[in-house]
C-alpha positions as a LaTeX table, in Angstrom:
\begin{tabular}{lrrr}
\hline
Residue & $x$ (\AA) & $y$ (\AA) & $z$ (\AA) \\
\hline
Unk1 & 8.71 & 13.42 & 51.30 \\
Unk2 & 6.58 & 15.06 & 48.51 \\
Unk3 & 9.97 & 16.99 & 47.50 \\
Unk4 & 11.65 & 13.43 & 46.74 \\
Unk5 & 8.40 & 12.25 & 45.43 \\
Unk6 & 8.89 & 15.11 & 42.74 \\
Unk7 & 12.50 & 14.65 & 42.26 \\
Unk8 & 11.82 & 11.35 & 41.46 \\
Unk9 & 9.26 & 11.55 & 39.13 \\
Unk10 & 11.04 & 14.83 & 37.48 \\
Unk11 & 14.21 & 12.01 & 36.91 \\
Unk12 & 12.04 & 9.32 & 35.73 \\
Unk13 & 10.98 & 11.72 & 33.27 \\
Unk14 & 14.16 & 13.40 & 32.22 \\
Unk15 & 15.36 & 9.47 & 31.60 \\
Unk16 & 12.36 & 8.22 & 29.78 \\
Unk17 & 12.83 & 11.45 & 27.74 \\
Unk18 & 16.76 & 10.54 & 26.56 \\
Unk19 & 15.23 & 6.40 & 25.95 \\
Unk20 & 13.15 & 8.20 & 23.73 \\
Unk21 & 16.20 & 9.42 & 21.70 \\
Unk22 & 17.83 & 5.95 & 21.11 \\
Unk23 & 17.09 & 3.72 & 18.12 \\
Unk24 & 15.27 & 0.96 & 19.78 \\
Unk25 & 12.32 & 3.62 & 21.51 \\
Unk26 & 12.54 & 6.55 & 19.19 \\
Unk27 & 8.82 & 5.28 & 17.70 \\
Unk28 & 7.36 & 5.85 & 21.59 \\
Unk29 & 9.01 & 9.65 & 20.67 \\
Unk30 & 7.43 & 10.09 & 17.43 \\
Unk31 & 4.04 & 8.81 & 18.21 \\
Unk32 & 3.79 & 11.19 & 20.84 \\
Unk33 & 4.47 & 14.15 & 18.11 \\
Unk34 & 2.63 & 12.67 & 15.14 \\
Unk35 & $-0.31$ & 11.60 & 17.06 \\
Unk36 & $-2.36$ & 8.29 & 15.91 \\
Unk37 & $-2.39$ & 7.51 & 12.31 \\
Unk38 & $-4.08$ & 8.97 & 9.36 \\
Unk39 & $-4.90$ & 9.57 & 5.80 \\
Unk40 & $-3.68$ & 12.97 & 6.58 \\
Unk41 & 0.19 & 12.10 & 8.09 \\
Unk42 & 1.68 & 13.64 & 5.19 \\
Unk43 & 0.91 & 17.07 & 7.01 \\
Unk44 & 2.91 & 15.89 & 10.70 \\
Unk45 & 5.71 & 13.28 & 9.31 \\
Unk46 & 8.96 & 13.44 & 7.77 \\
Unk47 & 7.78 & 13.14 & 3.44 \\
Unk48 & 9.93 & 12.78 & 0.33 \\
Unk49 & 8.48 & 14.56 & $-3.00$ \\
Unk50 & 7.21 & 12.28 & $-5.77$ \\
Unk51 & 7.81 & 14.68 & $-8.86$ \\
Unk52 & 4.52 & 14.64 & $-11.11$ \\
Unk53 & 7.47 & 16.28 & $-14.01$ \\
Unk54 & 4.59 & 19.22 & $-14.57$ \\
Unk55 & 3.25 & 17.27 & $-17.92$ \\
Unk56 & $-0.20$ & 16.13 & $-17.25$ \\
Unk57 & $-2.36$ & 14.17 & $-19.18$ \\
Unk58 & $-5.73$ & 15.07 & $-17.83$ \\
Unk59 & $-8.43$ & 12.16 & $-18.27$ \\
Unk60 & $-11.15$ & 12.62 & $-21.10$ \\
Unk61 & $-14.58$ & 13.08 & $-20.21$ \\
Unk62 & $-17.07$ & 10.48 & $-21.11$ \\
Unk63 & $-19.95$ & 11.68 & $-23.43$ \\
Unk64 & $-21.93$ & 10.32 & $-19.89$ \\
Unk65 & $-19.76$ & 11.81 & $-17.72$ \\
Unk66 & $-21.91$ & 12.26 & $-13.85$ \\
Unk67 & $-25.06$ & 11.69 & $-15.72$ \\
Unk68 & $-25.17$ & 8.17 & $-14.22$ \\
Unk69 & $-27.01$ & 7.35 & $-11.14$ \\
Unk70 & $-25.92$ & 5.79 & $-8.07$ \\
Unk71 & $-28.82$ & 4.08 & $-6.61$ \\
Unk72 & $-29.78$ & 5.70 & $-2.94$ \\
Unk73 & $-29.15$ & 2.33 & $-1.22$ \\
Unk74 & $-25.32$ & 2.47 & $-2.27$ \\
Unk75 & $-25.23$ & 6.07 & $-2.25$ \\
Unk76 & $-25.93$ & 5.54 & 1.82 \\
Unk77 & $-23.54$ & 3.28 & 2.24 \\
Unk78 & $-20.75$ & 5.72 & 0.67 \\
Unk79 & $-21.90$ & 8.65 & 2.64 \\
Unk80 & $-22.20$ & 6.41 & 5.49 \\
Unk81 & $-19.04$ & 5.15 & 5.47 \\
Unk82 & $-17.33$ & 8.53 & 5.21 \\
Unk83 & $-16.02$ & 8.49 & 1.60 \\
Unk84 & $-14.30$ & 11.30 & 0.27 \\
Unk85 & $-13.55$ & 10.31 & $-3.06$ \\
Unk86 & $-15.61$ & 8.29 & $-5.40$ \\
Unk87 & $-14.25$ & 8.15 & $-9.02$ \\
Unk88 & $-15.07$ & 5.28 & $-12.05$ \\
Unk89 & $-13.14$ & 5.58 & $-15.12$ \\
Unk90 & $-13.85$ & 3.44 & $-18.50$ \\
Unk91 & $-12.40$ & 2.74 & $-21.55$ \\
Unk92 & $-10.14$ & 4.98 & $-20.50$ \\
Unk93 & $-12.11$ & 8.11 & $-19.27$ \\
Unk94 & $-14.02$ & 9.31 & $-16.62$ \\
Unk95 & $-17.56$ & 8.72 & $-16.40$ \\
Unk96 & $-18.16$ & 9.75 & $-12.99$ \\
Unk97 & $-16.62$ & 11.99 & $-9.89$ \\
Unk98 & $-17.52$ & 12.40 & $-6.69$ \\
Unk99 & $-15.61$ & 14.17 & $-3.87$ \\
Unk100 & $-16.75$ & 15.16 & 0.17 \\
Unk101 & $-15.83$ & 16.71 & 3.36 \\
Unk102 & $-14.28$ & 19.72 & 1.48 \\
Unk103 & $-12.32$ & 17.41 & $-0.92$ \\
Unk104 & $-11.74$ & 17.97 & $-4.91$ \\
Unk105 & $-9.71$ & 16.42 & $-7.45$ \\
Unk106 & $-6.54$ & 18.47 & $-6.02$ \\
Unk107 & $-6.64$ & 16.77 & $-2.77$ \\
Unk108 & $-3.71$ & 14.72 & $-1.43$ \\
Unk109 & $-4.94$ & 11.71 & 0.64 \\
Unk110 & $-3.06$ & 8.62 & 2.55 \\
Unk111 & $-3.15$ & 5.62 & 0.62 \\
Unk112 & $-1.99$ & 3.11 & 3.57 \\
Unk113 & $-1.53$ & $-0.34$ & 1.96 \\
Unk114 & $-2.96$ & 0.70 & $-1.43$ \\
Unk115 & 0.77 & 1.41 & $-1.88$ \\
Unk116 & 1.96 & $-1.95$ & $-1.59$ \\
Unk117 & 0.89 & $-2.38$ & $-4.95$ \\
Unk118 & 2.94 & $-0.02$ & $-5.87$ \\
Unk119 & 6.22 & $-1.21$ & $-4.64$ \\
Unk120 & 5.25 & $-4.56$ & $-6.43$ \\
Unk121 & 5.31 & $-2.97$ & $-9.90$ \\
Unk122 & 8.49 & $-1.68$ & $-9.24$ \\
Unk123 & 9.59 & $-5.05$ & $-8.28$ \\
Unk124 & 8.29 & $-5.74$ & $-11.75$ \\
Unk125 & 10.28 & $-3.14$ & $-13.74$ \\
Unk126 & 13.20 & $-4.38$ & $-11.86$ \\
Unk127 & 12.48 & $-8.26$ & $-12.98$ \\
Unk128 & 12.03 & $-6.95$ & $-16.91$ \\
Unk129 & 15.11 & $-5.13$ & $-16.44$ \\
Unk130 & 17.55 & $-8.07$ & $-14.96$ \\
Unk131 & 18.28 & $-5.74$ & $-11.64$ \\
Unk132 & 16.88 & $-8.63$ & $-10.06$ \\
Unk133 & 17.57 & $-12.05$ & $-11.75$ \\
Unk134 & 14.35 & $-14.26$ & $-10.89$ \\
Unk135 & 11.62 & $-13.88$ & $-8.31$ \\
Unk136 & 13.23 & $-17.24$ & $-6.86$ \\
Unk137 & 16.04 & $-14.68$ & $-5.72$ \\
Unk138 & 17.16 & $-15.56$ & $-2.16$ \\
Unk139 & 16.31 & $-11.56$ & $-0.32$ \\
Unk140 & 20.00 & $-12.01$ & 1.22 \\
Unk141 & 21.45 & $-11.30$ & $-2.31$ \\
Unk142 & 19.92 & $-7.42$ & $-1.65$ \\
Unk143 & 19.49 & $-7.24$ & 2.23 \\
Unk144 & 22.27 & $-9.00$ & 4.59 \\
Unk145 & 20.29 & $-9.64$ & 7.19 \\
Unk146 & 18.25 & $-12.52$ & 5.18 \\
Unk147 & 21.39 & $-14.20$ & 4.36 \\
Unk148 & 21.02 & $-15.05$ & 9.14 \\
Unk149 & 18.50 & $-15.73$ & 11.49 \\
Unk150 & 17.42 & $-19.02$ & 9.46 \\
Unk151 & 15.73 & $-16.53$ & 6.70 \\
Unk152 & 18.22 & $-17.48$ & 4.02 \\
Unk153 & 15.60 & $-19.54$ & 1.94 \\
Unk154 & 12.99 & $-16.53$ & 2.21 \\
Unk155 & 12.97 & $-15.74$ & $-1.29$ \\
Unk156 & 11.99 & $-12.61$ & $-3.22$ \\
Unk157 & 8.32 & $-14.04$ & $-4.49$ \\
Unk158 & 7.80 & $-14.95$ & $-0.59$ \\
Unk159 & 7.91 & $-11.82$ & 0.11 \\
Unk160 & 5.61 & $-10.49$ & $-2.80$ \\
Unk161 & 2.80 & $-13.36$ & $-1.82$ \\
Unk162 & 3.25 & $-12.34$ & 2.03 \\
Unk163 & 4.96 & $-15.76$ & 3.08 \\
Unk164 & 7.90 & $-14.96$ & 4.38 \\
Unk165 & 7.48 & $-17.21$ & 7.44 \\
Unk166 & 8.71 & $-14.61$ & 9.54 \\
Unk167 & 8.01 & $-13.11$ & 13.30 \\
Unk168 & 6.08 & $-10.42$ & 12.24 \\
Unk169 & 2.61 & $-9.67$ & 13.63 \\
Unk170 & $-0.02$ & $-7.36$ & 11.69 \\
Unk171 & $-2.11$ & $-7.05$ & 14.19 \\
Unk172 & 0.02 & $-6.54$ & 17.17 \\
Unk173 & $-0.81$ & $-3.24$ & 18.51 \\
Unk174 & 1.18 & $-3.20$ & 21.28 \\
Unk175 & 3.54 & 0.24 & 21.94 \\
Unk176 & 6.73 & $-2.27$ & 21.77 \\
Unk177 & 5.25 & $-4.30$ & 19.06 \\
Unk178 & 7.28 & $-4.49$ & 15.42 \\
Unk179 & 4.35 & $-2.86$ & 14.35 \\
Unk180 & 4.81 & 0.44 & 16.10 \\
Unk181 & 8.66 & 0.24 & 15.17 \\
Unk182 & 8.03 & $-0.09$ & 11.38 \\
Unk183 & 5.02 & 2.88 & 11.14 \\
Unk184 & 6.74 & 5.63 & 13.77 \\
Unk185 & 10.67 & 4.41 & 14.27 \\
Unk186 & 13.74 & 6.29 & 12.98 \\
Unk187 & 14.96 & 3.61 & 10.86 \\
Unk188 & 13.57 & 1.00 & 8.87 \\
Unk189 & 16.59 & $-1.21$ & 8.84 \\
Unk190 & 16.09 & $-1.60$ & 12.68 \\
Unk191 & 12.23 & $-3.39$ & 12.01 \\
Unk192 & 14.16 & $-5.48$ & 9.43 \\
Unk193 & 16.69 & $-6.64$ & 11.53 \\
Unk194 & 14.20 & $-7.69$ & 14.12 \\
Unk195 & 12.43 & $-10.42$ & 11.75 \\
Unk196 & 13.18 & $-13.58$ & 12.61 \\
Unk197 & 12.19 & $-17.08$ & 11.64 \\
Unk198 & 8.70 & $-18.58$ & 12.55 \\
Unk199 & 7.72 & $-20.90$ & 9.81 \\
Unk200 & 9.02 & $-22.56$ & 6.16 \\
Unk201 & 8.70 & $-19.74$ & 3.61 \\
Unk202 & 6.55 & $-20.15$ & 0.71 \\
Unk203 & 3.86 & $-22.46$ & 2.66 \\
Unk204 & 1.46 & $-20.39$ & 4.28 \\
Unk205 & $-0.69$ & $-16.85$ & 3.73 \\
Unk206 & $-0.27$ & $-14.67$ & 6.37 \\
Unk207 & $-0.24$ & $-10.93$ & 6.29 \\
Unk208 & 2.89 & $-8.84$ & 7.10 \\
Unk209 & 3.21 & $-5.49$ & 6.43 \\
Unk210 & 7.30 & $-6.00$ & 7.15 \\
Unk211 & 7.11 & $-8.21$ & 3.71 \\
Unk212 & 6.67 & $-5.50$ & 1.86 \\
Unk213 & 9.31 & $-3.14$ & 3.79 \\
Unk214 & 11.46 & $-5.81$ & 2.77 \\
Unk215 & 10.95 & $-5.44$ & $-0.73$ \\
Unk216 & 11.42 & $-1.61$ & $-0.36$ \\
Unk217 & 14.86 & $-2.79$ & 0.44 \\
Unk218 & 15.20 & $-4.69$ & $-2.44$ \\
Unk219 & 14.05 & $-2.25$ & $-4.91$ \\
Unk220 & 16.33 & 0.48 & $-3.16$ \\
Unk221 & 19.67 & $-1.91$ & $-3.47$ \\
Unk222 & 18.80 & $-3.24$ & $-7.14$ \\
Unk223 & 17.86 & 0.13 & $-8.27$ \\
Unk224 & 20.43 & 1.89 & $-6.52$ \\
Unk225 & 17.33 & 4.53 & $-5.64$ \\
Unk226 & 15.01 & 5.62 & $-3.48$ \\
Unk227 & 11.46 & 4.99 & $-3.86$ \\
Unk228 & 10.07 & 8.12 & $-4.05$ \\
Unk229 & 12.37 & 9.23 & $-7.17$ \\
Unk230 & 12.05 & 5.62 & $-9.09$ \\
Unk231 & 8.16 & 6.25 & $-8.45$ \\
Unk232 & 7.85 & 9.74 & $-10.13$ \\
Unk233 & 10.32 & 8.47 & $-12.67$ \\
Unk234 & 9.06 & 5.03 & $-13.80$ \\
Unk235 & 4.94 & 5.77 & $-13.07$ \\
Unk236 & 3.73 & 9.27 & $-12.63$ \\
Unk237 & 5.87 & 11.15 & $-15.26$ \\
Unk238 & 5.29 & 8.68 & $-18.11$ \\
Unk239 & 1.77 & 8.54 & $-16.91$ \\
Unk240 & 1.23 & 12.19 & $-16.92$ \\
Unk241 & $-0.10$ & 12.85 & $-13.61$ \\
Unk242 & $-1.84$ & 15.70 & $-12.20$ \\
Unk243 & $-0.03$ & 17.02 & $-8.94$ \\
Unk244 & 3.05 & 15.77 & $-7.21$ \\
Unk245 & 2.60 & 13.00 & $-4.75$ \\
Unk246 & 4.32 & 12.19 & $-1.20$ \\
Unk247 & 6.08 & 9.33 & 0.27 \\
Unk248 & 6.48 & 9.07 & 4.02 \\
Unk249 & 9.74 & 8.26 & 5.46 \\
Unk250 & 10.76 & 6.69 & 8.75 \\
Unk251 & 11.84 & 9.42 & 11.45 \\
Unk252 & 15.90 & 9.80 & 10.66 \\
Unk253 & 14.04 & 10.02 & 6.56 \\
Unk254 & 16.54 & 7.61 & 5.55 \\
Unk255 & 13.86 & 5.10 & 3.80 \\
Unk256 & 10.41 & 5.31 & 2.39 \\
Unk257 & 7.93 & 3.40 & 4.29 \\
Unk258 & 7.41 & 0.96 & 1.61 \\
Unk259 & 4.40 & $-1.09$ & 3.07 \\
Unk260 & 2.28 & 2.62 & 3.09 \\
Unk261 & 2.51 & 5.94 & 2.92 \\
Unk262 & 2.14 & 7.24 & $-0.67$ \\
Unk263 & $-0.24$ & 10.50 & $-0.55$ \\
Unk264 & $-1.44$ & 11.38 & $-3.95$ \\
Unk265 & $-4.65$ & 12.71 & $-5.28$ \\
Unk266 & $-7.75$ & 10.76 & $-6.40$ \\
Unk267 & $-7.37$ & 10.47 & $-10.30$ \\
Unk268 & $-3.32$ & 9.70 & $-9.86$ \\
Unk269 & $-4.60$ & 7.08 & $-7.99$ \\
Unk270 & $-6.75$ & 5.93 & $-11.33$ \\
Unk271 & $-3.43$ & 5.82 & $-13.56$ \\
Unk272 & $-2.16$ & 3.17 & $-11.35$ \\
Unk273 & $-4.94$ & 1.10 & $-11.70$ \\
Unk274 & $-5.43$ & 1.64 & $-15.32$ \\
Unk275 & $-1.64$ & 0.55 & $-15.69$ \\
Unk276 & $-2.80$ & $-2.99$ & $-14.55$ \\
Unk277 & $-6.14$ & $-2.89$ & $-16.62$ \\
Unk278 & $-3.68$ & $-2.11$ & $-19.72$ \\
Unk279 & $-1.66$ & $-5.04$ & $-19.09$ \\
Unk280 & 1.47 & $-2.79$ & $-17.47$ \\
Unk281 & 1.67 & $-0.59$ & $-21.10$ \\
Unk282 & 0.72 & 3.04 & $-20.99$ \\
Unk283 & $-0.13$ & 4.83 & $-23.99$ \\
Unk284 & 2.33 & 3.24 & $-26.37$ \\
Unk285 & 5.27 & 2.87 & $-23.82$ \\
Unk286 & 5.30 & $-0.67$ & $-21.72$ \\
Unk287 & 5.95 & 0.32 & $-18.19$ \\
Unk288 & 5.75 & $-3.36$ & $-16.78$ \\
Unk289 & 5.53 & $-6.54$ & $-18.35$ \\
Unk290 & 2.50 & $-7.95$ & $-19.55$ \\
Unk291 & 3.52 & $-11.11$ & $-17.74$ \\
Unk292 & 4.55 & $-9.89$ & $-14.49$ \\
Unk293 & 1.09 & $-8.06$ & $-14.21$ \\
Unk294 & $-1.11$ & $-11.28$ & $-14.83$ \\
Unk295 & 1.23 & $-13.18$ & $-12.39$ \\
Unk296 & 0.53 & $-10.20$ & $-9.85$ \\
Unk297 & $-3.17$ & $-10.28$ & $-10.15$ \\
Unk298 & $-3.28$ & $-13.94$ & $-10.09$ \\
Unk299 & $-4.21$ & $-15.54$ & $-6.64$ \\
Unk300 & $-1.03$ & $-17.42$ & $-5.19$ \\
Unk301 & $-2.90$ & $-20.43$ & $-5.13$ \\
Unk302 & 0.06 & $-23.00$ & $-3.70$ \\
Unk303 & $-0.56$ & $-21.05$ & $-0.37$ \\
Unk304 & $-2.52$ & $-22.00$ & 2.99 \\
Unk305 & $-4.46$ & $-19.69$ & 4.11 \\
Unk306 & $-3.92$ & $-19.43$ & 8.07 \\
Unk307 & $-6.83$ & $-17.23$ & 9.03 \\
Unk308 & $-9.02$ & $-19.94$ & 7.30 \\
Unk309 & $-8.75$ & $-23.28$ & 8.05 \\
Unk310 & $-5.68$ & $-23.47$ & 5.70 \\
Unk311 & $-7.39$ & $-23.31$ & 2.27 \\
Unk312 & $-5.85$ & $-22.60$ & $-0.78$ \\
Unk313 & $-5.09$ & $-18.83$ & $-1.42$ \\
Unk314 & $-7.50$ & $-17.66$ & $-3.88$ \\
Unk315 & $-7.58$ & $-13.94$ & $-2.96$ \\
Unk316 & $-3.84$ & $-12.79$ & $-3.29$ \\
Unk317 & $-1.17$ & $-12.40$ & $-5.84$ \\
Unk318 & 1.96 & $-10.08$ & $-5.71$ \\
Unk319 & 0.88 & $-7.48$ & $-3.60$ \\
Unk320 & $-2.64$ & $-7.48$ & $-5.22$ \\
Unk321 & $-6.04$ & $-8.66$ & $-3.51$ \\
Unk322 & $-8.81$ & $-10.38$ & $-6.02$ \\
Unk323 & $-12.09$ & $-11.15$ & $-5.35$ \\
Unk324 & $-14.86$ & $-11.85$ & $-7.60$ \\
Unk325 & $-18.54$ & $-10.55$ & $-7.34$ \\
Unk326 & $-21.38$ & $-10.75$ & $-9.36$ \\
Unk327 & $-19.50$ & $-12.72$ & $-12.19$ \\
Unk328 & $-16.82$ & $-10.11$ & $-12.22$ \\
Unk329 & $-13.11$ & $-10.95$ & $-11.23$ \\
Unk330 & $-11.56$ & $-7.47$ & $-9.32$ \\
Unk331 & $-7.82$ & $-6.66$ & $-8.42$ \\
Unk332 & $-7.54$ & $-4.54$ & $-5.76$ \\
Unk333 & $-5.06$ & $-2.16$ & $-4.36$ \\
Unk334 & $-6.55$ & $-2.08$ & $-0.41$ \\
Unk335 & $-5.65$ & 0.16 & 2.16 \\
Unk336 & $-6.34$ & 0.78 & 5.78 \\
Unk337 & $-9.69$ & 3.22 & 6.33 \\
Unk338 & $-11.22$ & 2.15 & 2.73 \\
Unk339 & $-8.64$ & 3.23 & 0.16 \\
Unk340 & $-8.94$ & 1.26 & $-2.87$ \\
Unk341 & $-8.07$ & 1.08 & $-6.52$ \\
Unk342 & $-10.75$ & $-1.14$ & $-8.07$ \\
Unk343 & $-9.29$ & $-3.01$ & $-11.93$ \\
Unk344 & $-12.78$ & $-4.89$ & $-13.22$ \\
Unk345 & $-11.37$ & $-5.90$ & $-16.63$ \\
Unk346 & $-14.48$ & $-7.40$ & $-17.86$ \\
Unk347 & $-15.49$ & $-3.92$ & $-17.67$ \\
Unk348 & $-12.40$ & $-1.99$ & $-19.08$ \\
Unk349 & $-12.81$ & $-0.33$ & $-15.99$ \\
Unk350 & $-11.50$ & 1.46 & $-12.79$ \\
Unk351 & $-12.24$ & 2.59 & $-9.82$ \\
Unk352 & $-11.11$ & 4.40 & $-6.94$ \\
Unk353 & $-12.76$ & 5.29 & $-3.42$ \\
Unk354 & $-10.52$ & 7.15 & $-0.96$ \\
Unk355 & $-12.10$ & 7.84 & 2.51 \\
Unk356 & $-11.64$ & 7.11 & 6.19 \\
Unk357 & $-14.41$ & 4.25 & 6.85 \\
Unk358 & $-14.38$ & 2.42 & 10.05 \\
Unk359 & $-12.41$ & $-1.47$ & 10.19 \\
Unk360 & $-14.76$ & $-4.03$ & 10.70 \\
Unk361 & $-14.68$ & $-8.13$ & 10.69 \\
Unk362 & $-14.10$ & $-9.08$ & 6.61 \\
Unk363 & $-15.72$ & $-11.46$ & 4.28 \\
Unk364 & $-13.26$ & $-13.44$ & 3.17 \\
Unk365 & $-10.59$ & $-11.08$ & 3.90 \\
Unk366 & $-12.51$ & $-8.27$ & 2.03 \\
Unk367 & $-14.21$ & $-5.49$ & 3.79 \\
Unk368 & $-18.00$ & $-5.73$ & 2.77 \\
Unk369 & $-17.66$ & $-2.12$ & 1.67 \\
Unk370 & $-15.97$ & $-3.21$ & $-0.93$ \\
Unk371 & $-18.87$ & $-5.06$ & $-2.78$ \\
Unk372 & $-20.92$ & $-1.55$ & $-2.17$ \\
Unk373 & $-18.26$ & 0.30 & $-3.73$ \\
Unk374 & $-17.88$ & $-2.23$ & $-6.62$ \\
Unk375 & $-21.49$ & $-2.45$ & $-7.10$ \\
Unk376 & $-21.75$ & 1.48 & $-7.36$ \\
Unk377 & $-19.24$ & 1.33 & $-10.08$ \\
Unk378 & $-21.66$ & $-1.09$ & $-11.86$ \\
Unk379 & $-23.93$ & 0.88 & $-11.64$ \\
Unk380 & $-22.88$ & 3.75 & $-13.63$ \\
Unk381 & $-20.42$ & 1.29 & $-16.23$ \\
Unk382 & $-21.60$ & 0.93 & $-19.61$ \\
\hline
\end{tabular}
């Protein structure tokens, strides 16, 4: 009896083992190899290089560079919440820099869903460039399986102002969830193919991470690129950044993970954010349109907000999260764990705090660390 008892078990395993290897189970597979998910993933899963092009433009040194004070109340909450990088850059330079935990301004770190901001500038570029023709795009002009499955009227701006309408669940964090397929599967075109309709596009606010994989899709057909090459090509060689970066890519590495997974270091972070504060234009070359970056950083206002009581969207554009405090308006690049790009233009400012902070019930759909953080800045800002 216990020899069948082993036999079987030793089966169930060998079979479980070859599931493991097909498409629709290959995440189960990888999770078990990459372990639970990190700012440091770039070390265990499959990464494509974002060239830096070796040219950097190093940011100036305010005259007040670290002489500014964080008060000790917000200085507990950053060391409290596990911050490894705390940088604020105005008018252009840095005026203070702070790194932890072994961390210094060479340091790769995860940005999560700070990178969703990302693959909205590219939609940008690709908008100012007529590779797409109008946000109002139907998505089944660049990805087939939008043109089935009742998605046909999803259109690209749905996507960018995550109301696509579709199936997918953020917060599912089930092992068979679309969740798990998009972050650990082989293939990103097997997530896409699993959206389906739910609701009327364009109606209602509700956070999908897929939306965004979508429009990885869409930049990789109108482009005819990958995301990892039009990224070192259109931001961090014209912007002169320091070190190379990393994308993550699904399992098979046949597509970035669009809605994360770019790993770069704390003051490359910066240059994205001063790209929005300078109204998309970079030294004297315009990287994005002026327009398509206020329409970005502008709340989608037309929207109902699901998660409260159907209000009017007043804290999302494309791909960007605003919120004002103390009299200040802030676009955000957020990501899981507390990594955040900070644009206070009032301020001719930026900010960036990288870290691994604990998830906690929002404010408004804002972490409350992020009024710490924002205050910190404020209080070292001219």
């Amino acid at each position: 009896m216990l020899k069948k008892i082993i036999i079987g078990l030793v089966l169930i395993v060998i079979v479980l083992g070859g599931l493991s290897f097909t498409p629709q189970l290959s995440h189960l597979r990888n999770f078990a190899l990459w372990g639970k998910h990190t700012i440091y993933d770039y070390k265990t899963h499959p990464t494509r290089l974002v060239a830096s092009g070796g040219s950097p433009q190093y940011w100036p040194l305010d005259s007040n560079y670290n002489k500014g004070v964080i008060p000790d109340s917000l200085m507990t909450i950053i060391d409290s919440n596990n911050t490894h990088a705390f940088l604020v850059i105005q008018n252009g330079k840095l005026i203070y820099e702070k790194y932890w935990d072994g961390y210094d301004a060479k340091t790769i770190s995860g940005s999560f869903s700070a990178a969703k901001s990302i693959i909205s500038l590219l939609i940008g570029i690709a908008l100012d460039e007529g590779k797409i023709k109008s946000l109002d795009e139907p998505v089944g002009n660049y990805v087939p399986h939008f043109k089935t499955s009742g998605l046909e009227k999803v259109r690209i701006k749905d996507l960018l102002t995550m109301s696509s309408g579709t199936n997918y669940k953020e917060f599912d964090a089930g092992y068979f969830s679309l969740n798990a397929t998009a972050y650990y599967g082989d293939d990103e075109q097997l997530l896409i193919d699993k959206l389906k309709y739910q609701e009327p596009s364009g109606t209602t606010w509700q956070y999908r991470s897929a939306d965004t994989q979508v429009l990885g899709f869409v930049v990789e057909k109108a482009f005819g690129d990958n995301i990892s090459h039009l990224v070192s090509e259109r931001f961090l060689k014209p912007m002169g950044a320091e070190a190379d970066a990393l994308w993550l890519l699904d399992g098979d590495k046949k597509h970035e993970k669009a809605f994360c997974c770019f790993n770069g270091v704390a003051r490359d972070y910066a240059r994205f954010g001063q790209l929005v504060l300078n109204n998309g234009k970079w030294g004297n070359k315009q990287i994005v349109s002026e327009n398509y970056v206020q329409a970005a950083t502008t709340p989608a206002t037309y929207l109902k907000d699901t998660y409260e009581n159907n209000n009017p969207v007043d804290f999302y554009g494309y791909q960007y999260w605003i919120f004002n405090h103390k009299g200040f308006k802030v676009a955000a690049q957020n990501g899981l764990f507390g990594q955040y790009v900070y644009v206070i233009k009032d301020k001719n400012a930026v900010v960036v705090r990288l870290g691994e902070s604990k998830v906690i019930k929002p404010i408004h759909h804002s972490q409350p660390e992020n009024f710490s953080y924002v205050d910190a800045a404020l209080s070292v800002l001219k």
